[in-house]
C-alpha positions in Angstrom: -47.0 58.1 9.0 -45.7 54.7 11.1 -48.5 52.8 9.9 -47.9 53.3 6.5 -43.7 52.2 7.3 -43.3 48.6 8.2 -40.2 49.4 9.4 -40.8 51.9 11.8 -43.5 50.1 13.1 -40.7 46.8 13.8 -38.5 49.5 15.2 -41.3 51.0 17.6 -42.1 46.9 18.6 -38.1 46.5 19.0 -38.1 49.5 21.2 -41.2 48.9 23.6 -39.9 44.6 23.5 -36.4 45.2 24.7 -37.0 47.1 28.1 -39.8 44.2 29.1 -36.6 41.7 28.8 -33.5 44.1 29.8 -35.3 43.7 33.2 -35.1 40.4 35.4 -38.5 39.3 35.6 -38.2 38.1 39.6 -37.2 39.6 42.6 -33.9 38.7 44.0 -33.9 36.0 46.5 -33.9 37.6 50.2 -31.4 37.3 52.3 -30.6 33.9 54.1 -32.2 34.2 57.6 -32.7 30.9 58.6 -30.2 27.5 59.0 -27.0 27.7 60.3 -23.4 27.2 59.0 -21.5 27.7 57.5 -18.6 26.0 59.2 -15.5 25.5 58.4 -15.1 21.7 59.3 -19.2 19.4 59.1 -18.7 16.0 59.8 -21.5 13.3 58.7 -21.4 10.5 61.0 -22.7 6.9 60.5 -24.2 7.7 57.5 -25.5 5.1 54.7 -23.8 6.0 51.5 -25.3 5.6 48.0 -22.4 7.1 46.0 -24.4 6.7 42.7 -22.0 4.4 40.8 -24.4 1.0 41.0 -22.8 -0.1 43.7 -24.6 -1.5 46.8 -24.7 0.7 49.7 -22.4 1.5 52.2 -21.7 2.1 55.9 -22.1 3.2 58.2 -19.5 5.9 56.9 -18.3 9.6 58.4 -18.0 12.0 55.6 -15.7 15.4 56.3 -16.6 18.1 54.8 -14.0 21.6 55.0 -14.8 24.4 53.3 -18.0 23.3 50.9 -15.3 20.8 49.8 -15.6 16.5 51.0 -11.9 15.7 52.5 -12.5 12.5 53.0 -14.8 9.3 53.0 -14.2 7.1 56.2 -15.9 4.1 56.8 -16.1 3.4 60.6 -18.1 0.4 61.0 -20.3 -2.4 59.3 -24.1 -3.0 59.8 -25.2 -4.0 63.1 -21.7 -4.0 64.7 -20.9 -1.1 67.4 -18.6 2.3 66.2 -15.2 2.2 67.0 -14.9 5.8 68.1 -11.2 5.7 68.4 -11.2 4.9 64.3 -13.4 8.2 63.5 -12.4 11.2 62.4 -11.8 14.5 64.5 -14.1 16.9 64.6 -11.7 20.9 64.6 -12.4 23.2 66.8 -14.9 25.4 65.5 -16.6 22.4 63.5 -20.3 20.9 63.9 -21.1 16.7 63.3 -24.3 15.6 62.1 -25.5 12.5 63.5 -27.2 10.4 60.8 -26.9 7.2 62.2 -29.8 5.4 60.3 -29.9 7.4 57.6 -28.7 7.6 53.7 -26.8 10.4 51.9 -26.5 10.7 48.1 -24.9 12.8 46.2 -26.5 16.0 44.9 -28.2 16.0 41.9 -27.3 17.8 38.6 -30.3 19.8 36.5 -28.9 20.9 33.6 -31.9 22.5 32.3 -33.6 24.5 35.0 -35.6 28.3 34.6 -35.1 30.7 37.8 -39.3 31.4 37.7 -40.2 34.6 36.0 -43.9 35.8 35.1 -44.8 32.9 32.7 -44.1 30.1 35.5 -45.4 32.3 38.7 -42.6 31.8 40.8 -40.0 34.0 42.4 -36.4 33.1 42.9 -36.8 32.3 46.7 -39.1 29.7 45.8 -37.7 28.1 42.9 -34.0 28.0 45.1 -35.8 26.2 48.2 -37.4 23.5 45.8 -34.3 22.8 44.2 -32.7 22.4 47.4 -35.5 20.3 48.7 -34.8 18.1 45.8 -31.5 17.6 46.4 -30.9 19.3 43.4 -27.3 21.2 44.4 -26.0 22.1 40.5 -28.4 23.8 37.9 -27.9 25.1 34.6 -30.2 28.1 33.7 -29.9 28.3 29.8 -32.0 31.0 29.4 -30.8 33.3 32.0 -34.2 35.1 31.6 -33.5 37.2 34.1 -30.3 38.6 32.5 -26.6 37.2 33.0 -25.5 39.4 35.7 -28.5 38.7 37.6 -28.1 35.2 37.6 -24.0 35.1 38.5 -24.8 37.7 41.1 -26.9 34.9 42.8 -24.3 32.6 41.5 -22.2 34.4 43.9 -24.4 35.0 46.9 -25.1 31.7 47.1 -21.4 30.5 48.0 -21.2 33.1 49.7 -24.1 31.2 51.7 -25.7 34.7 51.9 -29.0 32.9 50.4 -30.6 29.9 50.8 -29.7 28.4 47.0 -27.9 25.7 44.9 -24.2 26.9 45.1 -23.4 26.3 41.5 
């Protein structure tokens, strides 16, 4: 009887098709269990900055952060000449500083075309998150949402929540 229908046979392939990709196709990422923060003053001191507009390099800088949000950009020094710590910022009770005296900070990088794993690439959400991060990738843009679109602003959320370990936008 179906086989001689070619529309009940697309309606049977609709049917069996739709719960494969009703489901997400990864796990949810865990739990963050590792790192620490958040906190609700970081302050990145003696830092290089690169700020990604072509121009040279600058510092050594401290960079406050409040909230997941940079307050301000102060530059406390030149190359080779000692810190003034009386022209620094201060650090709020409750706050942690970073010393990164030596080192350079960039800003994060945007991927505006990124897939959250599933079973074609291998890859569960936990992994995919930690190599973004490891990339300095800290904005993605999952066209797709593969995984369904609650699924993917339900880790939208976590994440700045910092409940996992995940770009926070």
């Amino acid at each position: 009887m179906y086989m001689k229908n070619p529309l009940a046979i697309l309606k049977m392939v609709i049917l069996l098709i739709i719960p494969y990709y009703s489901y997400p196709q990864v796990m949810k990422a865990p739990d963050r269990t590792r790192g620490e923060g958040p906190w609700n003053q970081l302050i990145i001191r003696g830092v290089t900055l690169i700020n990604g507009n072509g121009a040279p390099p600058r510092g050594p800088i401290d960079i406050v952060v409040e909230n997941n949000v940079i307050k301000k950009i102060v530059v406390v020094g030149y190359p080779g000449v000692d810190i003034d710590p009386d022209g620094r910022p201060k650090l709020a009770e409750g706050g942690h500083e970073l010393d990164c005296q030596g080192m350079y900070l960039l800003p994060g990088f945007v991927d505006m075309h990124g897939h959250i794993g599933g079973k074609a690439q291998g890859a569960d959400a936990e992994y995919v998150f930690k190599l973004w991060m490891a990339h300095g990738i800290t904005t993605i843009r999952e066209p797709s949402c593969g995984n369904g679109l609650d699924w993917v602003l339900e880790h939208r959320e976590r994440s700045a929540k910092n409940e996992i370990t995940a770009p926070p936008n």
